[in-house]
C-alpha positions in Angstrom: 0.0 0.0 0.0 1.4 3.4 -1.3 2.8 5.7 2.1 -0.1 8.5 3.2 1.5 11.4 3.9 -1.5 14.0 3.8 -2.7 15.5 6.8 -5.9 15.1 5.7 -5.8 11.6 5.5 -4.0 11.0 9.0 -7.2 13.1 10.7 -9.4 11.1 8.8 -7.8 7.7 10.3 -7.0 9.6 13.7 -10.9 9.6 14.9 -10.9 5.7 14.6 -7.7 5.3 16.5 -9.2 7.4 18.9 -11.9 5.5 19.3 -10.4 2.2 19.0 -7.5 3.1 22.2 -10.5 4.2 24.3 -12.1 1.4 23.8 -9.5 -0.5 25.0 -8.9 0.8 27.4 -5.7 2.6 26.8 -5.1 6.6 27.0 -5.0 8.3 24.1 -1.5 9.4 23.4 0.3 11.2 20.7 2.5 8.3 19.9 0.1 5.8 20.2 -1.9 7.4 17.5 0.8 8.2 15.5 1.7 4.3 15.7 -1.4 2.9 14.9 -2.3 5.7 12.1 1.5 4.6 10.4 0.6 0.7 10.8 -2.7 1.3 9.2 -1.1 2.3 5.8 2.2 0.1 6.0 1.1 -3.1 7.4 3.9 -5.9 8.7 6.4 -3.3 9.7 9.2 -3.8 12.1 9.6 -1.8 15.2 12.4 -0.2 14.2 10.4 1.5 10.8 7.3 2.3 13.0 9.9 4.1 15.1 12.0 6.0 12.3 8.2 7.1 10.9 6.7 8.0 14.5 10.0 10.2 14.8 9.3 11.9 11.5 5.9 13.1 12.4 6.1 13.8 15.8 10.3 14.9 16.6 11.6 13.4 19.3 10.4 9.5 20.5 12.2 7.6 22.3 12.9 3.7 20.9 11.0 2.8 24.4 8.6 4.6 24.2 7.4 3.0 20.7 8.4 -0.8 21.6 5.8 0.3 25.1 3.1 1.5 22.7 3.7 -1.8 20.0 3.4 -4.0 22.8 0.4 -2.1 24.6 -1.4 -2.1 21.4 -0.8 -6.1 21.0 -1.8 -6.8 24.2 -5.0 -5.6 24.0 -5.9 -6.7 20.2 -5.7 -3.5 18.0 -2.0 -4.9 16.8 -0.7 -8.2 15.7 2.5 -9.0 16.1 4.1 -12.1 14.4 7.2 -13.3 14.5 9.0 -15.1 11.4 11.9 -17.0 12.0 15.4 -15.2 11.2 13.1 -12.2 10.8 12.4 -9.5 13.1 9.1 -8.9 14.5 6.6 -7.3 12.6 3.2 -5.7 13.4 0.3 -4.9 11.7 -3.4 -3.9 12.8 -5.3 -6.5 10.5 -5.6 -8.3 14.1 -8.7 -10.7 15.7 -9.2 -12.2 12.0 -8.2 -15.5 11.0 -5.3 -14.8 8.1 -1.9 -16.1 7.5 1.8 -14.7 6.4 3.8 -15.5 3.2 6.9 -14.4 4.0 10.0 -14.3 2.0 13.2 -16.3 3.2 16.0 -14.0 1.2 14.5 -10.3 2.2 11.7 -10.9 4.3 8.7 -9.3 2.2 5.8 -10.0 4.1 2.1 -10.4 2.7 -1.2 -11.3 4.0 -3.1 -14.4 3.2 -6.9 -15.4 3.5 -7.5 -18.9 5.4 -8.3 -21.0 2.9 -11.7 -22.2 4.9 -12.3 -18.9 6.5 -13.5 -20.5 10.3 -11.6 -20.7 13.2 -9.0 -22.7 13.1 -9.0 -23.4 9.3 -6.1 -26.3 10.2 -7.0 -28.9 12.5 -4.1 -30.8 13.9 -4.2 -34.3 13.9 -3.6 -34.6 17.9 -4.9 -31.9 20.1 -3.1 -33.3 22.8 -6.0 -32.1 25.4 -5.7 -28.6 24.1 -8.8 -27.0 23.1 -7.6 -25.5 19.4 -8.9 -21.4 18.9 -6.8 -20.4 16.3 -4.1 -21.5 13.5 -1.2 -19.9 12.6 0.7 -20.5 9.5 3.7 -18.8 7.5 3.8 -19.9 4.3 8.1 -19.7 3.2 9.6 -18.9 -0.3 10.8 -16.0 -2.5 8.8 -12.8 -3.4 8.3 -12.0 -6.9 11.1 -9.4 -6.6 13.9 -11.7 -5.0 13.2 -14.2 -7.6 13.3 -11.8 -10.9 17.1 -11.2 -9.5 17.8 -14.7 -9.1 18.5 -14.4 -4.9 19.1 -17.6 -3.1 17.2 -17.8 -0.2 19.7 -16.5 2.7 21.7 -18.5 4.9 19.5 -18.1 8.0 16.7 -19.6 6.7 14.6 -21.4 9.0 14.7 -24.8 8.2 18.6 -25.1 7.1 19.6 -26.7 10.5 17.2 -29.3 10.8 18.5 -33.1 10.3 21.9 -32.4 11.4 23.0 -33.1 14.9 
């Protein structure tokens, strides 16, 4: 999704995010707007680009200070946070739905993907174990459109490279 950089289009987000914080439960901050407003138009960002963009609209924010809000936010639904192996973190607010992650091994590109049966859990394992299942996650692995047009191998951290050997 293309950056919005228009004020008018950050105070027409900015009365959902409002709304959404309160009813959570959370106080209505500067940088907790400005982090959910950001997320809203560049979905599965890292903490350190939701930082570098919070900093550009609003000066001075500490590093803490977003990491409290991203983890504030996910703790209460209105963010997702998922976590790819040999990635870093990413967040997005597309949160309390039942969709999955492609991600790409060599640069990390990370899309959104529809459960293929739409309920919750779409996968069903084949032994609970006891557990009563709520929810599947998958991350679907390979190479974006991009890494594969210049021929990238998929990098030396990706996730499944160590297993089978002792």
């Amino acid at each position: 999704m293309a950056p919005t950089t228009s004020t008018r289009d950050n105070a027409d987000r900015r009365p959902d995010a409002r709304r959404q914080l309160r009813a959570a439960g959370l106080r209505v901050t500067a940088p907790r707007l400005a982090v959910l407003d950001w997320l809203a138009g560049h979905p599965h960002a890292t903490a350190d680009e939701v930082a570098t963009a919070v900093r550009e609209r609003l000066g001075t924010v500490s590093t803490q200070a977003v990491y409290d809000v991203l983890n504030a936010c996910t703790r209460v639904g209105l963010l997702r946070r998922i976590e790819p192996a040999g990635h870093p973190a990413r967040f997005e607010t597309r949160a309390g739905d039942n969709h999955h992650h492609l991600v790409c091994r060599q640069c990390g590109r990370t899309e959104d993907v529809d459960c293929v049966v739409g309920a919750r859990p779409c996968l069903d394992p084949s032994d609970t174990a006891g557990f009563e299942v709520e929810e599947a996650e998958v991350l679907f692995w390979g190479l974006c459109p991009d890494c594969r047009s210049t021929g990238a191998a998929p990098s030396s951290h990706a996730h499944h490279e160590e297993e089978g050997r002792a």
